[in-house]
C-alpha positions in Angstrom: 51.5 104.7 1.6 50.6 108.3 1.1 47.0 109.7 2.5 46.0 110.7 -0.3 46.3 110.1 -4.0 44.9 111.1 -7.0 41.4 109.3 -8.6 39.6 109.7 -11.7 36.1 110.6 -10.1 33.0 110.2 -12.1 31.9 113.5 -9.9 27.7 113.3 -10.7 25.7 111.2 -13.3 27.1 111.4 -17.0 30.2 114.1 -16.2 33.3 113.7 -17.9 36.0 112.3 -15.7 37.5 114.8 -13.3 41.1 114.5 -11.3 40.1 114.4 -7.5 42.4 113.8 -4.1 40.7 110.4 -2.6 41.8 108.9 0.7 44.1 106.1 0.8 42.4 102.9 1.6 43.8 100.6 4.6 43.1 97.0 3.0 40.4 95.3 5.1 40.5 90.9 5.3 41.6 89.3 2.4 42.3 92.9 0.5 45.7 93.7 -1.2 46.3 97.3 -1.7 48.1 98.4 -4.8 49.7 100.9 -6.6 48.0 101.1 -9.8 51.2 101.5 -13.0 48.9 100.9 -15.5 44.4 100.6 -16.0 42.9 100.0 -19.2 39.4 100.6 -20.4 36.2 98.9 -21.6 33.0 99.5 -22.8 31.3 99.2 -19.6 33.2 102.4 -18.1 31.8 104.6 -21.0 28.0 102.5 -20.3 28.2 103.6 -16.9 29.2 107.0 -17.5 26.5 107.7 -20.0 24.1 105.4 -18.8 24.6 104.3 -15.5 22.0 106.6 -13.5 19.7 103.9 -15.3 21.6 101.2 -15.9 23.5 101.1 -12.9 21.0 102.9 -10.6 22.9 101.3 -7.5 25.9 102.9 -8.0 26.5 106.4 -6.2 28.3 109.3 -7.4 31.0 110.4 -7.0 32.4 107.1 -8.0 35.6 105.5 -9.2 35.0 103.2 -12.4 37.4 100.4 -13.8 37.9 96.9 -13.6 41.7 96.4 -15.2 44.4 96.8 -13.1 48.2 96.1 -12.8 50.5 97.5 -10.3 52.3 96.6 -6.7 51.2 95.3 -3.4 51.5 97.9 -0.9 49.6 96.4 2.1 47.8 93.3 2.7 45.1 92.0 5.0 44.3 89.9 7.3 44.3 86.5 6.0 46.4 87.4 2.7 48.8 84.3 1.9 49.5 84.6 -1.5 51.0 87.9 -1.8 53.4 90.1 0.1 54.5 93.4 -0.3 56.6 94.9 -3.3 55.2 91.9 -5.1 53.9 93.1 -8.8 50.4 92.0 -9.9 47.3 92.1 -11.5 43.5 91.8 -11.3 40.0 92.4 -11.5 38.4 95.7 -9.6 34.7 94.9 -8.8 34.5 98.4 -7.3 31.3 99.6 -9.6 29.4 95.9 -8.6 26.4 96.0 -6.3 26.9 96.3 -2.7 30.6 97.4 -3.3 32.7 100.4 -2.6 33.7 101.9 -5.8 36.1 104.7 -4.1 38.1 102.0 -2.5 38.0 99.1 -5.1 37.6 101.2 -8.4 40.7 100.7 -10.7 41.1 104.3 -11.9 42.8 105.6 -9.3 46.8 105.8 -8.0 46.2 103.9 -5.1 43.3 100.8 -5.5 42.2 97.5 -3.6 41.4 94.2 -4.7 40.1 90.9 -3.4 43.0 88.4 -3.0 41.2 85.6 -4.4 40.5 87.9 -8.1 44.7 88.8 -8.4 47.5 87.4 -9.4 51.5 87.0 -10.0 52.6 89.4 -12.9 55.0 87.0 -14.8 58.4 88.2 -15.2 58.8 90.0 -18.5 55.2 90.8 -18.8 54.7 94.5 -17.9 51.9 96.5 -16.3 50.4 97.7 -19.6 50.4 94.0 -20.7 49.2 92.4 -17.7 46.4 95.1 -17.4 44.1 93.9 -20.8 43.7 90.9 -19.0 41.6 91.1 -15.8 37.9 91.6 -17.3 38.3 90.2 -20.3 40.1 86.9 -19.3 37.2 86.7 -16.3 34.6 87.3 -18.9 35.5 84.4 -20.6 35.7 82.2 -17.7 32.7 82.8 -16.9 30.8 81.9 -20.2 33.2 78.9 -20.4 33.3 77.5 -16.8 30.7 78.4 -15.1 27.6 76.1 -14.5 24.7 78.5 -15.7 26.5 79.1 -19.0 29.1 76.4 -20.4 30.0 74.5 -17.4 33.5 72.9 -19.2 36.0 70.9 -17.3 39.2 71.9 -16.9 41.2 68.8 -18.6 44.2 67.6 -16.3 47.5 67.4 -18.8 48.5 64.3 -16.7 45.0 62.6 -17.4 45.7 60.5 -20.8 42.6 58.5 -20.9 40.9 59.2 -24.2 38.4 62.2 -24.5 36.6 63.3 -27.3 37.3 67.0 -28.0 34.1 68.7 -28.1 33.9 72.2 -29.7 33.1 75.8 -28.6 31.9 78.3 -31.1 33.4 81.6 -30.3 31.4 84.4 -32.4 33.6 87.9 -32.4 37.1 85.9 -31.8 39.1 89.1 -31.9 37.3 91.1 -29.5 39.0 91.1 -25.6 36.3 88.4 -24.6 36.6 86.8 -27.3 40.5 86.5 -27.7 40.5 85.1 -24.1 37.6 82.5 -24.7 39.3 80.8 -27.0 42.7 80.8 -25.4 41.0 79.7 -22.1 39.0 76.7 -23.9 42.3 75.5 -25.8 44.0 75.3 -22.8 41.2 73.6 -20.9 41.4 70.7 -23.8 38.6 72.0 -26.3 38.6 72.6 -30.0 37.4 76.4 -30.8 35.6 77.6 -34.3 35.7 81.4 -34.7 34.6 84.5 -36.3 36.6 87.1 -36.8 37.4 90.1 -39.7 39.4 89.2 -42.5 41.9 91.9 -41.1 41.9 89.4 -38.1 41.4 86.3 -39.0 45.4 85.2 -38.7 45.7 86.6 -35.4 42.3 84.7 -34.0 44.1 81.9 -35.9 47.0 81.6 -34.0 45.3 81.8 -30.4 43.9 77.8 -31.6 40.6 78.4 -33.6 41.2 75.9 -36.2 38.5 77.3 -38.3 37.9 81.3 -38.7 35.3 82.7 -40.7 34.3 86.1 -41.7 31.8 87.5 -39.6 30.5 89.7 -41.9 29.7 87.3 -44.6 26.2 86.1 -45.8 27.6 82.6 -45.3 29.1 82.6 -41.8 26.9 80.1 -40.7 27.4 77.8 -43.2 31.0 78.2 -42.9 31.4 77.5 -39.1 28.9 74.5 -39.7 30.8 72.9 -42.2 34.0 73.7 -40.3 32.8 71.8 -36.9 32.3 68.9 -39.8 30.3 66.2 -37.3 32.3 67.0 -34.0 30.2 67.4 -30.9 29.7 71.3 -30.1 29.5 72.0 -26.3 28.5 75.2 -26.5 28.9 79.2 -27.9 29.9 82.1 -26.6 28.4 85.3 -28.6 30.4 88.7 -28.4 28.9 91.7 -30.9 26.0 93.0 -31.3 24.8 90.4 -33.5 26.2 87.1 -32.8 23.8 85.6 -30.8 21.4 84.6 -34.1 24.3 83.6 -35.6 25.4 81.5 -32.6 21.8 80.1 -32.2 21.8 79.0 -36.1 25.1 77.5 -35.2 24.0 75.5 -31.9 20.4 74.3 -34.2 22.1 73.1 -36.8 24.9 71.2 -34.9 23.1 70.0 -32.2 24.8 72.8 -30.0 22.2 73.0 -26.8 24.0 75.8 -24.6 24.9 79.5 -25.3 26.7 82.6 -22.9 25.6 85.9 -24.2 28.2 88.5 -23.6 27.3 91.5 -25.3 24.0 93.0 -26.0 21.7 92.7 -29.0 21.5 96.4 -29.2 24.5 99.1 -28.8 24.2 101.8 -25.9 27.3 104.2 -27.1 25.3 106.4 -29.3 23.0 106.8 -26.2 25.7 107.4 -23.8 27.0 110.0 -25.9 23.8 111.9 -25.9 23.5 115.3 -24.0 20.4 113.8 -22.5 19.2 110.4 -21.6 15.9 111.1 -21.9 13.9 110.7 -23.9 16.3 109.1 -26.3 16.6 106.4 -24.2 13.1 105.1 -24.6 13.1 103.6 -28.3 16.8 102.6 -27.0 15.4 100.5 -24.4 12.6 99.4 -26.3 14.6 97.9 -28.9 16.8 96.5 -26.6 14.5 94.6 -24.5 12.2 93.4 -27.7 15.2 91.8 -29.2 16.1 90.0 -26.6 13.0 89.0 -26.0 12.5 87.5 -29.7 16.1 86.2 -29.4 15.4 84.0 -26.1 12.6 83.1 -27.1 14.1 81.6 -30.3 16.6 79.6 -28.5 14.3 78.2 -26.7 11.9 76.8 -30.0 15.6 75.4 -30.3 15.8 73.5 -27.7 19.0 76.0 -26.4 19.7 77.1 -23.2 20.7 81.1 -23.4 21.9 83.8 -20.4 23.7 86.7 -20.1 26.6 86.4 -18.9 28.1 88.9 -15.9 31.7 88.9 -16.4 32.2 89.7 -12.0 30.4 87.0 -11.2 33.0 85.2 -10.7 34.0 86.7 -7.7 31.7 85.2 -5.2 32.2 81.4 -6.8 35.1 78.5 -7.0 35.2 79.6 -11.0 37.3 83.0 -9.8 38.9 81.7 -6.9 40.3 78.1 -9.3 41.0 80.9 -12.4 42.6 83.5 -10.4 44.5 81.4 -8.1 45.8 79.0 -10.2 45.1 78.3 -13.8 45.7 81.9 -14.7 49.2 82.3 -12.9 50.5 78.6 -14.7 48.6 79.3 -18.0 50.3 82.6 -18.4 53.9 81.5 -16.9 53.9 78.2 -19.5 52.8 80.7 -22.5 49.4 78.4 -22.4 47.8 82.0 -22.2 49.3 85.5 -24.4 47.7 88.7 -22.4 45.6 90.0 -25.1 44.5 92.0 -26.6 47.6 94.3 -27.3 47.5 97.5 -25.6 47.4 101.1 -27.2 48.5 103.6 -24.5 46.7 106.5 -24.8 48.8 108.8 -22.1 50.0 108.6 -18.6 48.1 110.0 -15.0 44.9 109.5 -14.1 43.8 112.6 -16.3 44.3 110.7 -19.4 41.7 107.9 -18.6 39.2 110.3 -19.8 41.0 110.5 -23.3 41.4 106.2 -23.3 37.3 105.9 -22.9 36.4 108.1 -25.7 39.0 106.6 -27.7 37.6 103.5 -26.7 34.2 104.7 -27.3 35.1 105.4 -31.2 36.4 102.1 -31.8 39.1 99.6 -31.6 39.4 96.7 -33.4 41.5 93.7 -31.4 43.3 96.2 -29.4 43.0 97.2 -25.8 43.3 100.6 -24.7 45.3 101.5 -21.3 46.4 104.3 -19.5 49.6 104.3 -17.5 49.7 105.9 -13.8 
């Protein structure tokens, strides 16, 4: 490994990307060193670039963002069993998380590490671009599906052929990244998913599983995906977009539905982080924010629902990352159970063009991924 490489360094609160030399990490215990071929982007690297001096007032500048990363094992660890060097891989960089070192386990840099327990195999005949629109997205959804505080489903055993009554997750914004892997992950854990999607989209959140697809947009969504479910018990929603969680808490009420994951918020931050200055913008920003989810929570609760946000990292420090990463991913994706999706738009190679893949990003993409290669 060289002693140096280059990063894309967030050098001071709400700069625009800049190409730095960064030291080499050594990986530490369970650590896997790799050498990043391809990164892509989401909208939490443009939230923390605009807004992270108050929304992520932990992290320290300069900083290395990114989550998504596919590349090759350089060094391992102590303790590292399930990978060796030259082997090709992929995972999730928790680098900009609390209590972690974003300039050693950021993903938008040449040289990056990540937890053993949060990679996994690249297939053969998936690439690095493909393999990278995976990590938060797919770990996103595992968390509002698996985990205990939000869905809590059971993974179903393909060898267990006792009779089980398919219950049915609502998925609300089926072609966004989460979204795509929420219903690919509940199919494939033995559920039947309901979706909402544009009509642009509708054929492509179609053919993940999601027997029924209805337009988003339209007045009668909710009585749509309600007459779709048609009497079968609903486990639970997951609500991606800016406004699917009334829609999702309509849903639950009216089908007896009792649990919902929240993955995005009920206000956008991008025409904030864009802003020369945070302040004081940011205050009818916030205020809006926090007084609709306020009035949201609180109605889910008149509705007897259980509601929480739902921290797409989390994962790392539970047996829901450690079971996903370690093995359901690595069949799922070698049996074609699981596509990696979204498809990627490469926006240009070296670390200087991840600046170029957020504010594309940034100005919208609808069921793609954008990635950088390195």
């Amino acid at each position: 490994m060289p002693r140096h490489h280059d990063a894309a360094v967030l050098a001071s609160p709400r700069a625009r990307l800049s190409v730095e030399r960064m030291p080499t990490p050594d990986p530490a215990a369970g650590e896997v060193v790799v050498r990043v071929g391809a990164v892509a982007v989401n909208p939490i690297d443009w939230v923390i670039q605009g807004t992270g001096s108050v929304t992520y007032r932990w992290l320290p500048t300069p900083a290395v963002l990114g989550s998504d990363v596919a590349g090759e094992v350089v060094a391992i660890g102590s303790g590292v069993t399930r990978f060796r060097v030259g082997d090709r891989v992929f995972g999730l960089a928790t680098g900009t998380d609390r209590g972690r070192d974003s300039r050693r386990e950021g993903a938008f840099q040449e040289y990056t590490t990540l937890l053993e327990h949060l990679t996994a195999p690249t297939p053969a005949g998936v690439t690095d671009v493909q393999a990278a629109v995976l990590p938060l997205g797919v770990s996103t959804a595992a968390c509002a599906l698996f985990q205990p505080r939000h869905l809590g489903l059971t993974v179903r055993d393909p060898a267990d052929t006792r009779p089980r009554e398919r219950g049915v997750v609502v998925v609300w914004g089926g072609s966004t990244s989460v979204g795509m892997n929420a219903i690919q992950l509940a199919r494939a854990a033995g559920y039947d998913v309901v979706s909402t999607a544009s009509p642009r989209n509708a054929d492509l959140v179609r053919s993940l599983g999601a027997d029924v697809v209805v337009d988003h947009g339209s007045a009668g969504a909710v009585d749509e995906l309600v007459a779709g479910i048609d009497g079968r018990p609903v486990v639970g929603a997951v609500a991606l977009g800016e406004t699917s969680t009334a829609g999702c808490i309509e849903v639950l009420h009216r089908t007896g539905g009792s649990v919902l994951a929240m993955a995005s918020t009920p206000v956008s931050l991008a025409a904030l982080a864009s802003r020369r200055r945070l302040f004081p913008a940011m205050v009818p920003v916030f205020a809006r924010l926090g007084l609709k989810t306020l009035l949201l929570n609180a109605r889910a609760r008149r509705a007897g629902i259980r509601a929480a946000f739902v921290w797409g990292t989390s994962l790392r420090d539970d047996e829901v990352g450690r079971r996903l990463w370690g093995r359901l991913l690595p069949e799922w994706l070698a049996d074609g159970t699981v596509r990696p999706l979204p498809e990627a738009i490469v926006a240009g190679d070296g670390v200087g063009a991840i600046q170029e893949a957020l504010d594309r990003q940034r100005a919208g993409v609808s069921a793609r991924k954008i990635v950088a290669t390195l």
